[in-house]
C-alpha positions in Angstrom: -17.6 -12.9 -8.9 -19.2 -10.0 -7.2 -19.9 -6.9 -9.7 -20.2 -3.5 -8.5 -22.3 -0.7 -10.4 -21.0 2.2 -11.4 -20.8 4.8 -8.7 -19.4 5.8 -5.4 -19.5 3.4 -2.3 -19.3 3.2 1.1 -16.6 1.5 2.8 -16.2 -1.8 2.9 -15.7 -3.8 5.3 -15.5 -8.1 5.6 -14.4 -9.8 9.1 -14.5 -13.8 9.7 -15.3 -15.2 6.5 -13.0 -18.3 4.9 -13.8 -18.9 1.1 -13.6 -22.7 -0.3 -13.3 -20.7 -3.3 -11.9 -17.9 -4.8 -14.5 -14.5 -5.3 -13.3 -11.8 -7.0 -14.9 -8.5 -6.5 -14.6 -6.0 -9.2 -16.2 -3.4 -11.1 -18.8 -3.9 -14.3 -15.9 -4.2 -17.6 -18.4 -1.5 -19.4 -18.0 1.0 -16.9 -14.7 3.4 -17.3 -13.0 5.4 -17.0 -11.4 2.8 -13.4 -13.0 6.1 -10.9 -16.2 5.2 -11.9 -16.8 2.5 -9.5 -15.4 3.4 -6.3 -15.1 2.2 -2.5 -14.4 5.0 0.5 -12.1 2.1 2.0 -11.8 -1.4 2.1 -11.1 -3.0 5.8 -10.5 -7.2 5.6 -10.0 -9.5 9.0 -9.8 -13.1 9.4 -10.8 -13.6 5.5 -9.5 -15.6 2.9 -9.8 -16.5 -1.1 -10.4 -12.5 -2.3 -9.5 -10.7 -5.3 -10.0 -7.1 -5.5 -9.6 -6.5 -9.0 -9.4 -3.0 -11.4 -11.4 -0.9 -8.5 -10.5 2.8 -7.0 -10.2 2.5 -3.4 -10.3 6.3 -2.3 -11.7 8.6 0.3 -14.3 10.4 -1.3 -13.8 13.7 0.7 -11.5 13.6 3.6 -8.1 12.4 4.5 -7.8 8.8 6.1 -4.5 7.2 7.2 -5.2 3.7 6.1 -7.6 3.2 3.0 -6.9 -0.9 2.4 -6.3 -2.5 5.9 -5.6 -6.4 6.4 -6.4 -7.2 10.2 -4.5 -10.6 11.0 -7.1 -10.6 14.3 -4.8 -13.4 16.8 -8.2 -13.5 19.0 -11.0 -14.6 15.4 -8.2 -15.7 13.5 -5.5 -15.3 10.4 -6.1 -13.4 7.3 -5.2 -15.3 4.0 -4.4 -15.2 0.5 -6.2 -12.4 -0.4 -5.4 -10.6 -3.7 -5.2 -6.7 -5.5 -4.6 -6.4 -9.2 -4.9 -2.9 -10.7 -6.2 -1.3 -8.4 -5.9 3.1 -7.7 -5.4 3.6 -4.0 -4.8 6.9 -2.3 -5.3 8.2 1.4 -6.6 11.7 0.2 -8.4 12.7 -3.1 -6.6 15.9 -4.6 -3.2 16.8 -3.7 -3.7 20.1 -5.1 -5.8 21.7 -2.0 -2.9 20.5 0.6 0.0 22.5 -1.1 -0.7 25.2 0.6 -1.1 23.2 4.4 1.2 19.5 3.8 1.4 20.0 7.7 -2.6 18.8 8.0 -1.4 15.3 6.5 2.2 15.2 8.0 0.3 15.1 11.4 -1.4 12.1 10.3 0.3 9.0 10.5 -0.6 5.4 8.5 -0.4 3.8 5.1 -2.1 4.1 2.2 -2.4 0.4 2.6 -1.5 -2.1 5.6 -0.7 -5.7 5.3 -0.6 -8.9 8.0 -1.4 -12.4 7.2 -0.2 -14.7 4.9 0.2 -15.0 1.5 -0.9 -12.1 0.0 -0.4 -10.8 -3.7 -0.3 -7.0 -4.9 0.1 -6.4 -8.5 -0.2 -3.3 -10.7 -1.7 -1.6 -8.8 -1.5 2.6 -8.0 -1.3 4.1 -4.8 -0.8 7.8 -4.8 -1.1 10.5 -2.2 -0.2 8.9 0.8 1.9 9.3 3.3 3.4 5.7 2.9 2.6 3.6 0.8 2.9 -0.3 1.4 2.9 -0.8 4.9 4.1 -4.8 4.2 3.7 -6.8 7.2 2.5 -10.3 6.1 4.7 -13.2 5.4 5.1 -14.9 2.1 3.4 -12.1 -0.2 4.8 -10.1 -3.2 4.5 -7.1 -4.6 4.8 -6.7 -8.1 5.0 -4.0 -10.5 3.1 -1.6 -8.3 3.7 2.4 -8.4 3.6 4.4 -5.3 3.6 7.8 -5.9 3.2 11.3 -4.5 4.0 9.9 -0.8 5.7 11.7 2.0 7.4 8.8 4.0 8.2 5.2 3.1 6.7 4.1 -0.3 7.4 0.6 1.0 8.0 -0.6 4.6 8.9 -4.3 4.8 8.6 -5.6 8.6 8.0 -9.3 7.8 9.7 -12.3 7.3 9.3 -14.0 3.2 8.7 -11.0 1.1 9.2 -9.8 -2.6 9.6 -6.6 -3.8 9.7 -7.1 -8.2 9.3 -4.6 -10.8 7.9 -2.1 -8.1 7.7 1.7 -8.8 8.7 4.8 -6.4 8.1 8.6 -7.5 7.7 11.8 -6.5 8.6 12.3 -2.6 7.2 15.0 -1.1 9.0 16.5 2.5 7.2 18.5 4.7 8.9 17.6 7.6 12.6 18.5 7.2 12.9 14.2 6.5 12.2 13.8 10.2 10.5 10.5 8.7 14.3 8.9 7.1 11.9 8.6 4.2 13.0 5.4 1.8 11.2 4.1 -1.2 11.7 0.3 0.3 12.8 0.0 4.1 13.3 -2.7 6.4 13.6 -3.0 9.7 13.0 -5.7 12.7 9.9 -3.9 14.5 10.8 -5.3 17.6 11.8 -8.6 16.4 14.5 -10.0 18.2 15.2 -12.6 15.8 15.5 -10.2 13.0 13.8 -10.3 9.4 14.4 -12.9 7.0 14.5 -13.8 3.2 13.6 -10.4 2.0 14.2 -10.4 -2.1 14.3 -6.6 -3.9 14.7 -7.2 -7.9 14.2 -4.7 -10.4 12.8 -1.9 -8.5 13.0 1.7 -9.9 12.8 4.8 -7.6 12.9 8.4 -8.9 12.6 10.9 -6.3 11.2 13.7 -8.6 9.8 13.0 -12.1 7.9 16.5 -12.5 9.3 20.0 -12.7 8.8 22.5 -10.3 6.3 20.4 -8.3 5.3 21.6 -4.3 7.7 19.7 -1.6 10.0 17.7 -4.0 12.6 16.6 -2.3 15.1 13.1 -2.4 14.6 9.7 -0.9 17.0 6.9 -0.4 16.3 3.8 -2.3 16.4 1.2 0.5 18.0 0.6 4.2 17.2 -2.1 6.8 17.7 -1.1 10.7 17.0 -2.3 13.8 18.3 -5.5 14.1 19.3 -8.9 12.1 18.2 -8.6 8.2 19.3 -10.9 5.5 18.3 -10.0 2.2 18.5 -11.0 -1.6 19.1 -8.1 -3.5 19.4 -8.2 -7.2 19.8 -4.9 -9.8 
C-alpha cells in the first residue's frame, strides 16, 4: 500500500511497470474531508495490479481534458487490471467561474477519464465537471455505481467490446453548444470498427437530465443510443 499525506500533488504519472501483486495507492484514513489528499492528474501506461482508492483526482487550477488517462501503448505494451474505488474526478475545479464563458470548455475536447486495456474495474466513484465523463475503451471492465455529473457531452461512451454498465449514475447536463455533441448519458458506437461492438450489458442505470432548479445550461439528454455500425447489446431495466 502506498499512503499519501495530506495535501495537494503533482500529477502522477506510471508507464512500464507490471505488479506480481496488487498495490493500492490511497490517501492516510485520518485525513478527511476525501479533498484533502489530492493528485493534479493521474496518467497510467503499460501498468498492471493498481488500486486507486478514496483519492480526488482534480486540476488544481486550470481546465484539463483528460484527468485519469489509461495508455494501452501497442509499441511498450498492454495496460491491465487496474482499479478506482471512490474516487472524486473532475476536469475543472469550480463550475461556478465558467457560467458566465461554457464556450472556454466547449472548445475543449476529452474525458474526464479515458480507458484502454483490459480488465479494468470503476466503482463508486464521482466525476463531475467534465465534458464527458467515462470515455470506456477497454475490454472486459465494468463500471459500477459511479455518478457522472455536471457534464456537457457523453457521461459514458462505450467503444469496446465486453463492457458493464450497473448501478451507474447520470445528472445534470449542461448544453452550450445547441447539442451539436448528440449528448447521451451511455452511447455506443463502433469507432471505426468494422466488425461492430459486442456483449455490451446496461442494467440498472439511472439518468436524470436536471436534478437542480434553475441551474446555468440545463438542458435534456437521451439515455442511451449505439451508431455506427454492428452493436449487440444486453439491456435490462
Amino acid at each position: 500500500v502506498i499512503v499519501l499525506l495530506e495535501g495537494v500533488h503533482a500529477g502522477l504519472s506510471i508507464s512500464r511497470f507490471y505488479y506480481d501483486v496488487p498495490i493500492t495507492i490511497t490517501r492516510d484514513p485520518s485525513t478527511t474531508p476525501l479533498s484533502s489528499v489530492t493528485l493534479n492528474n493521474v496518467f497510467l501506461q503499460t501498468a498492471s495490479n493498481l488500486t486507486f482508492a478514496c483519492l480526488s483526482i482534480i486540476p488544481v487550477q486550470t481546465y484539463q481534458a483528460t484527468t485519469v488517462s489509461f495508455s494501452n501503448s501497442g509499441f511498450t505494451g498492454p495496460i491491465l487490471d487496474i482499479k478506482m474505488y471512490n474516487n472524486s474526478i473532475a476536469s475543472f475545479p469550480d463550475i461556478v467561474p465558467y457560467y458566465n464563458d461554457m464556450n472556454a470548455i466547449n472548445d475543449l475536447g476529452g474525458s474526464a477519464v479515458t480507458v484502454y486495456g483490459l480488465n479494468h474495474e470503476f466503482l463508486h466513484n464521482y466525476v463531475y465537471n467534465a465534458r464527458r465523463g467515462f470515455n470506456a475503451g477497454g475490454q472486459y471492465c465494468t463500471y459500477s455505481y459511479n455518478h457522472v455529473n455536471y457534464f456537457l457531452g457523453d457521461a459514458f461512451r462505450a467503444v469496446q467490446n465486453h463492457t458493464i454498465f450497473t448501478y451507474n449514475k447520470a445528472t445534470n447536463r449542461m448544453n452550450v453548444d445547441d447539442n451539436a455533441d448528440h449528448p447521451d448519458a451511455i452511447q455506443m458506437f463502433t469507432n471505426g470498427n468494422l466488425l461492430g461492438l459486442f456483449n455490451i450489458t446496461i442494467t440498472n442505470n439511472i439518468f436524470i437530465a436536471d436534478v437542480e432548479q434553475e441551474r446555468p445550461f440545463a438542458d435534456y439528454f437521451q439515455g442511451f443510443t449505439g451508431f455506427g455500425g454492428y452493436i449487440e447489446l444486453i439491456i435490462v431495466a
